[in-house]
FIMIMAR-853680 format. One record per residue: residue number from 0; residue in one letter; chain; x, y, z of N, C-alpha, C, CB in turn. Coordinates in pm, whole numbers, plus 32768, in hexadecimal, padded with zeros to 4 digits. Glycine has a CB too. Layout:
N
+-----+-----+-------+------+------+------+------+------+------+------+------+------+------+------+------+
:   n : res : chain :  n_u :  n_v :  n_w : ca_u : ca_v : ca_w :  c_u :  c_v :  c_w : cb_u : cb_v : cb_w :
+-----+-----+-------+------+------+------+------+------+------+------+------+------+------+------+------+
: NUM :   a :     A :    X :    Y :    Z :    X :    Y :    Z :    X :    Y :    Z :    X :    Y :    Z :
...
+-----+-----+-------+------+------+------+------+------+------+------+------+------+------+------+------+
***
This chain:
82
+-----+-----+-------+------+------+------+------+------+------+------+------+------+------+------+------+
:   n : res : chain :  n_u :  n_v :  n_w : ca_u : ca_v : ca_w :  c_u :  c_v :  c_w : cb_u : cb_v : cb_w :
+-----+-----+-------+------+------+------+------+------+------+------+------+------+------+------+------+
:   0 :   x :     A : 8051 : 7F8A : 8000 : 8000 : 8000 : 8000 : 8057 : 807E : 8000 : 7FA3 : 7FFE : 8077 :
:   1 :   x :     A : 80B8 : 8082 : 803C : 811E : 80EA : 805D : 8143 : 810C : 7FC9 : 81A4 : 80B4 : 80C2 :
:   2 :   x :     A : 815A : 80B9 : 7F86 : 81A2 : 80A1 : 7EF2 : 8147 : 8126 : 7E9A : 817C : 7FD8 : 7EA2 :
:   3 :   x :     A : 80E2 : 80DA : 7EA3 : 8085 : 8134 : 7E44 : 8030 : 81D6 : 7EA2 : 7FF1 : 80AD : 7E05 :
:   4 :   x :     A : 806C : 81C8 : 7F24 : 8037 : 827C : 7F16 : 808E : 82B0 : 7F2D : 7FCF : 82C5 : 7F6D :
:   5 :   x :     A : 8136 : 827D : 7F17 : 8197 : 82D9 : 7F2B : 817F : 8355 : 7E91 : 823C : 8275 : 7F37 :
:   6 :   x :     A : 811A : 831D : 7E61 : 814A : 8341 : 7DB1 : 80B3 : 83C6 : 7D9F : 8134 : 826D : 7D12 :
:   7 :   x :     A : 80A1 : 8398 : 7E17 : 8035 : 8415 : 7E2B : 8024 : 8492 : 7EA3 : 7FB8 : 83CE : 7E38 :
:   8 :   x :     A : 7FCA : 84F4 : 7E97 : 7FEC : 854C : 7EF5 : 7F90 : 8548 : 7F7B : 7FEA : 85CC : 7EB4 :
:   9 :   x :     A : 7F9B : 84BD : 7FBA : 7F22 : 8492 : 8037 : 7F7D : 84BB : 80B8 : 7EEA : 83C5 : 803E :
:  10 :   x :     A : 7F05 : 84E5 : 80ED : 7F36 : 8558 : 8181 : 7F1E : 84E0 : 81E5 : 7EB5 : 860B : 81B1 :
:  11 :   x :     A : 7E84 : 848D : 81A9 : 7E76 : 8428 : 823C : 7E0E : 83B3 : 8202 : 7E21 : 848B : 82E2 :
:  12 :   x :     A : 7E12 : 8333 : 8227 : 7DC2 : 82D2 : 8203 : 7D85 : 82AD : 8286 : 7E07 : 8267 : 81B9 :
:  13 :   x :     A : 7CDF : 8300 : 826B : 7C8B : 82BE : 82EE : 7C52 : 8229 : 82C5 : 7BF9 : 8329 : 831C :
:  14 :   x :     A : 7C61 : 81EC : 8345 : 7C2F : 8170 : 8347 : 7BEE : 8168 : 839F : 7C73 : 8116 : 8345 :
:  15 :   x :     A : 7BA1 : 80C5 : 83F9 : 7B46 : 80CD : 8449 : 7B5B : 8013 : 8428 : 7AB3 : 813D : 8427 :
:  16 :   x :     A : 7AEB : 8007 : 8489 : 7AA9 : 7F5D : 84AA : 7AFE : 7F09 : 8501 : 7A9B : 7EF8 : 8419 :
:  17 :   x :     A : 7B8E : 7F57 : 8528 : 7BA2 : 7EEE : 85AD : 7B91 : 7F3F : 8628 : 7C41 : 7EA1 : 85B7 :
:  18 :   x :     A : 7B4A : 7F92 : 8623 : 7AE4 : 7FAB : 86A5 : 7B5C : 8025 : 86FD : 7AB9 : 7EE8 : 8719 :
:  19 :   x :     A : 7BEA : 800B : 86D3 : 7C67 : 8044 : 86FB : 7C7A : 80D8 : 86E9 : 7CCB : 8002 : 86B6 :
:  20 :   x :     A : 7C8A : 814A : 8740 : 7CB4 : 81C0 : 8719 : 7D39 : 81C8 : 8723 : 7C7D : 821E : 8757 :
:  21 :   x :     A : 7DA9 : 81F4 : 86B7 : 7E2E : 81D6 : 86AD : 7E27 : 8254 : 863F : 7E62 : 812C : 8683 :
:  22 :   x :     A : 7EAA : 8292 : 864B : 7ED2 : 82C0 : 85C9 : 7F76 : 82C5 : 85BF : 7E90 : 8352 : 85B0 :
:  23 :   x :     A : 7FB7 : 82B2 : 8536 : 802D : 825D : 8531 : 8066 : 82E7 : 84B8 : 8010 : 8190 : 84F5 :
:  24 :   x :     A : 80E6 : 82E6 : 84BA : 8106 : 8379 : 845A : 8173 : 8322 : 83FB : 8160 : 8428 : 84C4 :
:  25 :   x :     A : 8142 : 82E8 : 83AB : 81A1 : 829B : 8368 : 81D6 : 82CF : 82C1 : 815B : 820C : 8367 :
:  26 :   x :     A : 825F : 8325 : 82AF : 8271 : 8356 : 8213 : 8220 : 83A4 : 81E7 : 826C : 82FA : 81B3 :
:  27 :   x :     A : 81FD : 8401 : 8275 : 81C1 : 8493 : 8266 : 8130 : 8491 : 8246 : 8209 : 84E5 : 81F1 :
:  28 :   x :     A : 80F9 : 8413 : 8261 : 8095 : 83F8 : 8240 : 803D : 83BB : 82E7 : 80B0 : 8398 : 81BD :
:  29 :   x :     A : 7FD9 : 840E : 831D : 7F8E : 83E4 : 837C : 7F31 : 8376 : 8370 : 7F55 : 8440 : 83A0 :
:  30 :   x :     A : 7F69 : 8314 : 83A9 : 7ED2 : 827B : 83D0 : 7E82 : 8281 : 8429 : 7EF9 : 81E5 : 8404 :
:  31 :   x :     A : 7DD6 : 82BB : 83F8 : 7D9A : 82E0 : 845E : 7D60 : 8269 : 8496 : 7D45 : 8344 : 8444 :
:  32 :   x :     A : 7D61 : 820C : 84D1 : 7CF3 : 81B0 : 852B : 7C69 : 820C : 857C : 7D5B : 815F : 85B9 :
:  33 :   x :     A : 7C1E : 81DD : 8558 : 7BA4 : 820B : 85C3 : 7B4C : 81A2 : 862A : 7B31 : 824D : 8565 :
:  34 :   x :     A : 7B39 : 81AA : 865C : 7AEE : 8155 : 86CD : 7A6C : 813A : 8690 : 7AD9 : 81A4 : 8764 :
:  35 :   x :     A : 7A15 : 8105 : 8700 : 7983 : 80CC : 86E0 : 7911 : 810B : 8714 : 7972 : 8048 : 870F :
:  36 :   x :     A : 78B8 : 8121 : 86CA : 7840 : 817C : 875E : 7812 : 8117 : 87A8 : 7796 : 81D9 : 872C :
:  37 :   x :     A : 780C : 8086 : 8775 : 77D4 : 8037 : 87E9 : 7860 : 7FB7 : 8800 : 771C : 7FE8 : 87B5 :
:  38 :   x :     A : 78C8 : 7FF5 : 8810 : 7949 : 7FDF : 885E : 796A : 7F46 : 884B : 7939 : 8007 : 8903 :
:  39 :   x :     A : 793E : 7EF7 : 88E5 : 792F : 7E46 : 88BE : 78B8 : 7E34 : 88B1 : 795E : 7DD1 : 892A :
:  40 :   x :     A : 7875 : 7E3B : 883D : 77EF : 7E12 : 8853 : 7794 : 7E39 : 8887 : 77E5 : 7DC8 : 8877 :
:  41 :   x :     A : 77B8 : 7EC8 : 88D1 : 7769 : 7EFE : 893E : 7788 : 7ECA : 89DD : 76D8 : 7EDC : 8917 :
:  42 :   x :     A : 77F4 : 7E59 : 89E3 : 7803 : 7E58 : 8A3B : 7897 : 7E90 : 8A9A : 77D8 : 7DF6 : 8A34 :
:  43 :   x :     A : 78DB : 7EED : 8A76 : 7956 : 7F3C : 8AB8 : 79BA : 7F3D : 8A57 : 7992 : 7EFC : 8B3F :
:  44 :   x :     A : 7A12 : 7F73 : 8A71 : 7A6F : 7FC0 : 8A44 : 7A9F : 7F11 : 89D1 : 7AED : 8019 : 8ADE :
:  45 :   x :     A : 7AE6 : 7F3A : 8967 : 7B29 : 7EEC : 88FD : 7BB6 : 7F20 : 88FE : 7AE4 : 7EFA : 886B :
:  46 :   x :     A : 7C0B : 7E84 : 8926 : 7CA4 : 7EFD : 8942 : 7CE2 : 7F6A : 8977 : 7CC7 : 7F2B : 8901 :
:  47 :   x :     A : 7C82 : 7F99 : 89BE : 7C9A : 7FFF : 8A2B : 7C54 : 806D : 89DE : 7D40 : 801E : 8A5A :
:  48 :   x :     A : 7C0A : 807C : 895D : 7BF2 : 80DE : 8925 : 7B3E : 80A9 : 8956 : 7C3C : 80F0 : 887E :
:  49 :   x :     A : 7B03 : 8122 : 89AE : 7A5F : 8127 : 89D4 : 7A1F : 815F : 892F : 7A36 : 81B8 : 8A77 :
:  50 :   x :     A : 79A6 : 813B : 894B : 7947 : 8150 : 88F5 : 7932 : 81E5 : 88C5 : 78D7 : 811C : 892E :
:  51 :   x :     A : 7966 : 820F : 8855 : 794D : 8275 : 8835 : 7966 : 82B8 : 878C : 798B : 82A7 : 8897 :
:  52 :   x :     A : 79B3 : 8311 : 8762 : 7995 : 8328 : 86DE : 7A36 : 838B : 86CC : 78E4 : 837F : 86C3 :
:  53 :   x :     A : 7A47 : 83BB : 865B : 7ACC : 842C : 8615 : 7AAA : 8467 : 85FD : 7B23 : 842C : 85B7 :
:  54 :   x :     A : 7AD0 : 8500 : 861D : 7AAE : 857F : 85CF : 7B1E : 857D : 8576 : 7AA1 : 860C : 8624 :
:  55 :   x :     A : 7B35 : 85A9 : 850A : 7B8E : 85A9 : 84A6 : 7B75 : 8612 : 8453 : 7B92 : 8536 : 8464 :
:  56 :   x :     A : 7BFE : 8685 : 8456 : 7BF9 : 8711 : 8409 : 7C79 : 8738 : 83F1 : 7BB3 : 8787 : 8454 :
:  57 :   x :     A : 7C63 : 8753 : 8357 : 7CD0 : 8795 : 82EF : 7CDD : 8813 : 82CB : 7CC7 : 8767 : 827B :
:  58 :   x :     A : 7D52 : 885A : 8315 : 7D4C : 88FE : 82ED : 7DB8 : 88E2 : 8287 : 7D77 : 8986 : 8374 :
:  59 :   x :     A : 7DC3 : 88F3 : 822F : 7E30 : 891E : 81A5 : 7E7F : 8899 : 819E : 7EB0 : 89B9 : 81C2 :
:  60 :   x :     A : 7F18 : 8877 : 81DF : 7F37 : 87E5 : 81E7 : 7F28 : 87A5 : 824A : 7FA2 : 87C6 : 81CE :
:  61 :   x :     A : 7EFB : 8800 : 82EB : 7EE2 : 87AC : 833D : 7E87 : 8752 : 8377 : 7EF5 : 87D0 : 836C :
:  62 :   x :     A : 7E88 : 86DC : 83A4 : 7DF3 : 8670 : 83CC : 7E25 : 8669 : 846B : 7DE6 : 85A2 : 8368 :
:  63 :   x :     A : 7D9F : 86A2 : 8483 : 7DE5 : 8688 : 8522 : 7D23 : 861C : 8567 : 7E1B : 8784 : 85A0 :
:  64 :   x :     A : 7D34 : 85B8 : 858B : 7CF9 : 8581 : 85EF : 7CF6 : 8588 : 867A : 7D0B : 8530 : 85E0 :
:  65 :   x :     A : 7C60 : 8583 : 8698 : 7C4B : 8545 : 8729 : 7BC5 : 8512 : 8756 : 7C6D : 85A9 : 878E :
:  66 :   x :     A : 7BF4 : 8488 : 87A3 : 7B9C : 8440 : 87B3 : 7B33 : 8456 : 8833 : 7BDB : 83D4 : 87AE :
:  67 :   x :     A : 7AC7 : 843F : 8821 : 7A77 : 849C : 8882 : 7A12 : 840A : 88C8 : 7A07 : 8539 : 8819 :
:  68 :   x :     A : 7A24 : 83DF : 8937 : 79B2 : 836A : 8968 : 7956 : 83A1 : 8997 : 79D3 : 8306 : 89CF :
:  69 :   x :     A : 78E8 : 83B6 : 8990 : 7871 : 83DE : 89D7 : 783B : 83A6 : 8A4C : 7818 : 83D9 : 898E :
:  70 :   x :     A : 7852 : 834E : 8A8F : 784E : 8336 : 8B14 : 77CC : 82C2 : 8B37 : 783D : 83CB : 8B5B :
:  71 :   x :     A : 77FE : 8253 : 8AAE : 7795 : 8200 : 8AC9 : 77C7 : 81A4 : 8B3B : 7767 : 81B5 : 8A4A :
:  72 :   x :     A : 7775 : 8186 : 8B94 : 777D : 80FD : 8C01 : 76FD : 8081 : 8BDC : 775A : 8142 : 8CBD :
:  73 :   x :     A : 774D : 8021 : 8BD4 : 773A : 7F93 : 8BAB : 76CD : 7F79 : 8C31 : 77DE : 7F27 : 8BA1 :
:  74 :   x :     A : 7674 : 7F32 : 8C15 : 760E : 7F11 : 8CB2 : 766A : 7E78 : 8CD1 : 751D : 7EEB : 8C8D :
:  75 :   x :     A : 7698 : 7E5B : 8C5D : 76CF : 7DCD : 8C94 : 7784 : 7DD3 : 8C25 : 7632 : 7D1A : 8C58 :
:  76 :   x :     A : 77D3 : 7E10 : 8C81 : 7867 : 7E0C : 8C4D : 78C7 : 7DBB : 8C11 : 789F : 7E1F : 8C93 :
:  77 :   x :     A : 78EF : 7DAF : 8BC2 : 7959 : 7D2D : 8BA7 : 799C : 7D55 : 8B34 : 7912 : 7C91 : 8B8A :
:  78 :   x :     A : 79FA : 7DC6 : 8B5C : 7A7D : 7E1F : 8B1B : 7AB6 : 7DAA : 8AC8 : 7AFF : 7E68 : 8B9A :
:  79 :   x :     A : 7AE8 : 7DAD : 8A2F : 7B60 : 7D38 : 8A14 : 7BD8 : 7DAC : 8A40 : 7B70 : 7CE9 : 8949 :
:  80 :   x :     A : 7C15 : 7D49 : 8A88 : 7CA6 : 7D86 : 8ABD : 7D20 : 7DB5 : 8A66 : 7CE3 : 7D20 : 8B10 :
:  81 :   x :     A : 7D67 : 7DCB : 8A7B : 7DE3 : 7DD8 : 8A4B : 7E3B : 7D6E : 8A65 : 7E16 : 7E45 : 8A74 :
+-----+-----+-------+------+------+------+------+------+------+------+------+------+------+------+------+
***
């Protein structure tokens, strides 16, 4: 993948579906991960990342993220761990 967007002018490749908020700065190029709104299933945090969503905004070349949980509590908990 690296191969083919070195040859282009990409600031950041958002992704999503492993539930994970991460972002990785690899060859000037930002890897956005975003989390899940319903986290494990609805039942607690996935990898230490709680249930929630990415704001994601581009002024000219910069992408700056942040991940925001809204403060759901599980009635019945069972976090996958780290």
């Amino acid at each position: 993948m690296l191969r083919i967007l070195r040859d282009y002018d990409v600031l950041a490749v958002l992704q999503a579906h492993s539930q994970v908020s991460e972002r990785i700065e690899l060859n000037g190029i930002s890897f956005i991960t975003t989390g899940a709104v319903a986290g494990a299933d609805w039942r607690g945090a996935f990898l230490g990342t709680p249930e929630g969503y990415t704001e994601i905004a581009v002024l000219g070349r910069a992408v700056t993220s942040h991940y925001r949980s809204y403060g759901f509590a599980s009635v019945d908990p069972q976090p996958v761990a780290i």
